[in-house]
C-alpha positions as CSV (number, residue, x, y, z in Angstrom):
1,X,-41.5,-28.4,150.7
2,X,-42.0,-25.5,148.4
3,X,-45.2,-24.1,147.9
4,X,-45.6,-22.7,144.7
5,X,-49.1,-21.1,143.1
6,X,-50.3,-22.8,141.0
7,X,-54.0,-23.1,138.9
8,X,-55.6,-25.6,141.7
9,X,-54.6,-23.6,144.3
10,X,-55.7,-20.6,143.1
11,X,-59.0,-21.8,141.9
12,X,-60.9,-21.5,145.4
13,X,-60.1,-18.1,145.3
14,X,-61.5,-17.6,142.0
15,X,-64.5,-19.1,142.7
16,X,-65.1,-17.1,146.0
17,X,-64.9,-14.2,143.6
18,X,-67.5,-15.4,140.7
19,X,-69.9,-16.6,144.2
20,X,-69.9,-13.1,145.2
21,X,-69.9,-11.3,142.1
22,X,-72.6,-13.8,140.7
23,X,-75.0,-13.1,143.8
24,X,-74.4,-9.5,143.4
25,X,-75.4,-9.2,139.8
26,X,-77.0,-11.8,137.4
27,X,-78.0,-14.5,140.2
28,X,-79.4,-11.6,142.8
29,X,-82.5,-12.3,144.8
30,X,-85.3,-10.4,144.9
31,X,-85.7,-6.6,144.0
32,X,-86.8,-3.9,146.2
33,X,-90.3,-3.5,146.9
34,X,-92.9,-1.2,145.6
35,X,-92.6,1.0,149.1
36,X,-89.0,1.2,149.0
37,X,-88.1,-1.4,151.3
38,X,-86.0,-4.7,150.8
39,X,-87.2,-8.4,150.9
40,X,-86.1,-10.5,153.7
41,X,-83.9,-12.5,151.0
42,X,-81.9,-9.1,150.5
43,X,-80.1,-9.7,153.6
44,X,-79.1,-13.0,152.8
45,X,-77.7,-11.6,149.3
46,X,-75.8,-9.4,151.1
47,X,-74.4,-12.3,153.5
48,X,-73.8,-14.7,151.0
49,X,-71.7,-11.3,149.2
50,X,-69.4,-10.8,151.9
51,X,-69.3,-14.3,153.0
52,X,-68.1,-15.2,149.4
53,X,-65.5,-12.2,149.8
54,X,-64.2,-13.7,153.1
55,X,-63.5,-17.4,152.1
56,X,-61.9,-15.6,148.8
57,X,-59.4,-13.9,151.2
58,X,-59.1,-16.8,153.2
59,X,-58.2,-19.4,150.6
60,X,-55.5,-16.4,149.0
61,X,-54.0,-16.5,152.4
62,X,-54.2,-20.5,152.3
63,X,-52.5,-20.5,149.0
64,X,-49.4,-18.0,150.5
65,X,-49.1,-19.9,153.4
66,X,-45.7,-21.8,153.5
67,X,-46.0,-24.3,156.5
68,X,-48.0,-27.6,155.1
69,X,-50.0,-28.6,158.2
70,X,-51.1,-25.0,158.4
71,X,-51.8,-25.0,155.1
72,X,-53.9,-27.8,155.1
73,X,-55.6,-26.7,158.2
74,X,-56.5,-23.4,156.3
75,X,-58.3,-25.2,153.3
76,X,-60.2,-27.8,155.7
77,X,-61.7,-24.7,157.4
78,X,-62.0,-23.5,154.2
79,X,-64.4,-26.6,153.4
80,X,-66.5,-25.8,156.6
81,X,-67.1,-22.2,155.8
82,X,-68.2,-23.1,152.6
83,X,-70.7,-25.2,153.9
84,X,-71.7,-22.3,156.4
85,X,-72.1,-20.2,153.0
86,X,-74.5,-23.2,151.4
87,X,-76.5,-23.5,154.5
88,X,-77.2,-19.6,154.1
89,X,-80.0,-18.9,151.8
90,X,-82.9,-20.3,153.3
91,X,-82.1,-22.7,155.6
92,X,-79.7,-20.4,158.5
93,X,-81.1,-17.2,157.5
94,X,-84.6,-16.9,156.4
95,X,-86.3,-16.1,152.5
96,X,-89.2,-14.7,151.2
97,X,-92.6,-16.7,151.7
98,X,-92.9,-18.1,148.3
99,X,-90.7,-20.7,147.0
100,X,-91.7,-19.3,143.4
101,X,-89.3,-16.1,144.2
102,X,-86.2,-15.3,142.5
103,X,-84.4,-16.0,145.8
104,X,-85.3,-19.4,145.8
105,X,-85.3,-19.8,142.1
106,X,-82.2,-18.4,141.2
107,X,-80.0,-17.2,144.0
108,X,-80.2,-20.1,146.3
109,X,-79.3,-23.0,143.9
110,X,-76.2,-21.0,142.7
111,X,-75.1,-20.3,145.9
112,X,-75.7,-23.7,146.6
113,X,-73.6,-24.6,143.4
114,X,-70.7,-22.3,143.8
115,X,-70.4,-23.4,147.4
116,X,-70.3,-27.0,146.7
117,X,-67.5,-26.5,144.1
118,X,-65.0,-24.3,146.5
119,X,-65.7,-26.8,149.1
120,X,-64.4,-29.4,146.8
121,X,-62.1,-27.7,145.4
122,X,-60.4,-26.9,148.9
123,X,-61.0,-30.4,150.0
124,X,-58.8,-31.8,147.2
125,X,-56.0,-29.4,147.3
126,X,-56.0,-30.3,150.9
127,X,-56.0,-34.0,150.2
128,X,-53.2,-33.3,147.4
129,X,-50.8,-31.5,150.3
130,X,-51.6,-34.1,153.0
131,X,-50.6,-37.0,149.9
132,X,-47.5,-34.5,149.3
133,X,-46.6,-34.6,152.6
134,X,-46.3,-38.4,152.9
135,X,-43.8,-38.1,150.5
């Protein structure tokens, strides 16, 4: 079988790539504080940043692969790191004390979000080239 690029494919990448450059930008946690130093949420951002980087990377090296099982292997862990990535922002790593902050406000429910849809994105394409495979 052939594997050809095409929108679906591609898609978990994208969205890797709008998770990180969302939580970088417009859905950021909190700021710095008035002494200069960072909130504890600031270190989550900047997991949540890379993380989003690395199952972006992953998922283009998913959608090169040639060999199917591989393939499909790639996007199923593909599904578990994304659910490493929702699990991130306040529940594996810890947040600021107030569930009123912009962390928990805003960053965490679009990480949340953006997780959720790669890891249902990469589950599908893997259910699409396990169906192609029966074929």
């Amino acid at each position: 079988m052939k594997n050809k690029l095409s929108f679906l494919n591609i898609l978990p990448v994208a969205l890797g790539l709008i998770l990180s450059a969302g939580t970088a930008t417009l859905f950021r946690a909190c700021g710095m504080k008035e002494g200069g130093t960072w909130m504890k949420c600031h270190t989550v951002q900047e997991a949540v940043i890379i993380a989003g980087l690395s199952a972006a990377l992953w998922f283009l090296i998913a959608a090169l692969i040639r060999h199917p099982v591989i393939r499909v292997l790639f996007y199923i862990l593909g599904v578990v790191g994304c659910a490493v990535i929702f699990l991130l922002p306040g529940t594996a790593m810890p947040m600021c004390m107030l569930q009123t902050m912009r962390c928990y406000t805003i960053m965490q429910p679009y990480v949340r979000m953006m997780a959720a849809a790669t890891a249902i994105t990469s589950a599908v394409i893997a259910v699409n080239e396990v169906k192609a495979q029966r074929r």
